[in-house]
C-alpha positions in Angstrom: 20.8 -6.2 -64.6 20.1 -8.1 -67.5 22.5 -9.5 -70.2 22.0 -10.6 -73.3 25.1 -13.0 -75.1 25.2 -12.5 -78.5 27.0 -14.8 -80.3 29.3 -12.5 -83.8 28.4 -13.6 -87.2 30.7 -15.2 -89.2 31.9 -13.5 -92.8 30.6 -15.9 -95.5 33.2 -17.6 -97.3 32.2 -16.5 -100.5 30.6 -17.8 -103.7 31.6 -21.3 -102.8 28.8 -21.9 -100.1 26.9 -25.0 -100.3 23.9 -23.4 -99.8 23.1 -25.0 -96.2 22.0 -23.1 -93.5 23.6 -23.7 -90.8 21.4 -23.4 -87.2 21.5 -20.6 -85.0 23.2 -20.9 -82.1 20.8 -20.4 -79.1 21.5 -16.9 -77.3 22.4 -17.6 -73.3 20.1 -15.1 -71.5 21.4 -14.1 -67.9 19.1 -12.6 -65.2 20.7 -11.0 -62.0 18.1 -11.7 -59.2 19.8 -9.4 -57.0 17.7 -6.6 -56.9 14.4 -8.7 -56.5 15.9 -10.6 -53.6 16.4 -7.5 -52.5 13.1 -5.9 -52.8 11.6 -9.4 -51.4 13.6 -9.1 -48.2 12.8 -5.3 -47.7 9.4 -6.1 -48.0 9.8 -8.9 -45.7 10.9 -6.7 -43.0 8.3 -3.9 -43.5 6.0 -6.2 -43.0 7.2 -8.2 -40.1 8.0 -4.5 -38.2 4.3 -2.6 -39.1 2.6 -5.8 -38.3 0.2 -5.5 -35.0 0.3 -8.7 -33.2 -2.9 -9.6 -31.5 -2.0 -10.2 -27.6 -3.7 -13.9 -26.4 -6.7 -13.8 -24.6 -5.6 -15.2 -21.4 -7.7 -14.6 -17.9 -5.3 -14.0 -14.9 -6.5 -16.0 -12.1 -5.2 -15.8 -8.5 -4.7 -18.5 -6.8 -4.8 -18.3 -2.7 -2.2 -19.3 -0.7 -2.8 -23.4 1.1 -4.6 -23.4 4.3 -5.9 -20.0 3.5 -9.2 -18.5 5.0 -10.9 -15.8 4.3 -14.3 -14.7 6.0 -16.9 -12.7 4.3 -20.7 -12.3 5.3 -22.7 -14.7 3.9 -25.2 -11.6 2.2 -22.2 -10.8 -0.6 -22.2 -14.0 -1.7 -23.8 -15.7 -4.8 -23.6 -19.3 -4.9 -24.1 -21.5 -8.4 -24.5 -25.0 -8.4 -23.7 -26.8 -12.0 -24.6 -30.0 -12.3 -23.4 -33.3 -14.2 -26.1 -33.0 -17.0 -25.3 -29.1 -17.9 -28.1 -27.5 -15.2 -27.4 -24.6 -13.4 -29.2 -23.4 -9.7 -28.0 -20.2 -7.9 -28.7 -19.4 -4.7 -28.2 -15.6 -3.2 -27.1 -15.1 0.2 -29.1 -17.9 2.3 -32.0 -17.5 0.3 -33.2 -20.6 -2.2 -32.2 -22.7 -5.2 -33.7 -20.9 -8.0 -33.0 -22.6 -11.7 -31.2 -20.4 -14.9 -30.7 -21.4 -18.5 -26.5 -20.4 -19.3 -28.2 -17.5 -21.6 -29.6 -16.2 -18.6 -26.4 -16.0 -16.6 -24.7 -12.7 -17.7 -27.6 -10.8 -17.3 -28.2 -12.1 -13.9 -24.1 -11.8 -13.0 -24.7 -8.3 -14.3 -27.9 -7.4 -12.2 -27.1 -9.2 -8.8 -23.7 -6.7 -9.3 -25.4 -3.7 -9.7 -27.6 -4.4 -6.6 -24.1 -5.8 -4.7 -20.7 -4.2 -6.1 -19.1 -6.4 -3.3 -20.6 -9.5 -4.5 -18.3 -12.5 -4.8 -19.5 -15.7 -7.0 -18.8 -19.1 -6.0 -19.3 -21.9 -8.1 -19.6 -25.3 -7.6 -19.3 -27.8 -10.2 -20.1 -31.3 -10.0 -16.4 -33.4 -10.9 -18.5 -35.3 -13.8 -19.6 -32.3 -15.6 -18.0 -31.6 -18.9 -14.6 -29.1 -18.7 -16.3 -27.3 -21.3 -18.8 -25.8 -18.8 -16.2 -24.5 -16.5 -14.4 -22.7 -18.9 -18.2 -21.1 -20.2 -18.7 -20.3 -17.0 -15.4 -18.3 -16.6 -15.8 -16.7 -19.9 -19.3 -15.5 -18.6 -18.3 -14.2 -15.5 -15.7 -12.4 -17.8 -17.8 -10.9 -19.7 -19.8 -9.7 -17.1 -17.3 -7.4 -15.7 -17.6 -10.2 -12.3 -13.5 -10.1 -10.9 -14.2 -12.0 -7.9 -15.4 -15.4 -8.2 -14.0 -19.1 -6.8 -14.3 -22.2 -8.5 -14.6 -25.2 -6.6 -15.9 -29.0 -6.9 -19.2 -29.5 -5.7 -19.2 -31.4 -2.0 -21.5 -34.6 -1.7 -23.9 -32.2 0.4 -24.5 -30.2 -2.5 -25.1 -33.2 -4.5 -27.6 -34.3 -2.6 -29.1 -31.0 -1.9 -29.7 -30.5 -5.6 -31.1 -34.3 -6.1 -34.4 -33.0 -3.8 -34.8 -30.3 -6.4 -34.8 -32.5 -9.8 
């Protein structure tokens, strides 16, 4: 593994020596890195093969076929309205607007399914709010357990239904 070069003394030439010391020569010391490149690389693999990869946090979302239709009674569905500046109405059914804070939404996803297990969620999002309130709104309906929901852009009827509530 490791060598040491040592470099053989030299038999004094006897009584005529000057009496200067000559410098010793510098020993060469070899180190074979073989069998640390070898440990490196088996730990190396140990680690790559007990390693646990986390899987991404993805949401499947099914998209309908074009020109699709599909009918279902007006009572299993749960309509949310979110507007430009970050508000958010709900209306249940044909019943009325009603205003919720976001912190208020998974409890009220989480309720309106217990009452309903065939509820389905639209949401309606006005094209000038931020992205960022889509993708909260997915992640809440997520976490609400909520599989059915559709996300479309909010028609200039429901704008101007929501600027008589203000």
């Amino acid at each position: 593994m490791a060598e040491v070069q040592v470099a053989e003394k030299k038999k004094s030439e006897g009584p005529e020596d000057t009496g200067f010391r000559h410098k010793k020569k510098r020993l060469g010391i070899r180190i074979d890195m073989t069998p640390m490149v070898d440990i490196a690389f088996l730990l190396l693999i140990f680690f790559m093969v007990t390693t646990v990869f986390r899987r991404p946090l993805a949401m499947e979302v099914n998209l309908p076929e074009s020109g699709a239709t599909v009918r279902v009674p007006e009572s299993n569905v749960m309509t949310l309205f979110v507007r430009a500046d970050d508000t958010v109405f709900y209306k249940e059914g044909t019943g009325d607007l009603h205003s919720v804070s976001w912190d208020e939404l998974d409890p009220l996803f989480r309720e309106s399914l217990a009452n309903n297990p065939e509820l389905i969620v639209l949401v309606k999002i006005d094209r000038d709010a931020r992205y960022e309130r889509m993708v909260d709104m997915m992640d809440t309906l997520d976490d609400a357990h909520m599989e059915r929901f559709s996300l479309i852009p909010m028609a200039p009827r429901d704008v101007e239904l929501l600027e008589g509530i203000k």
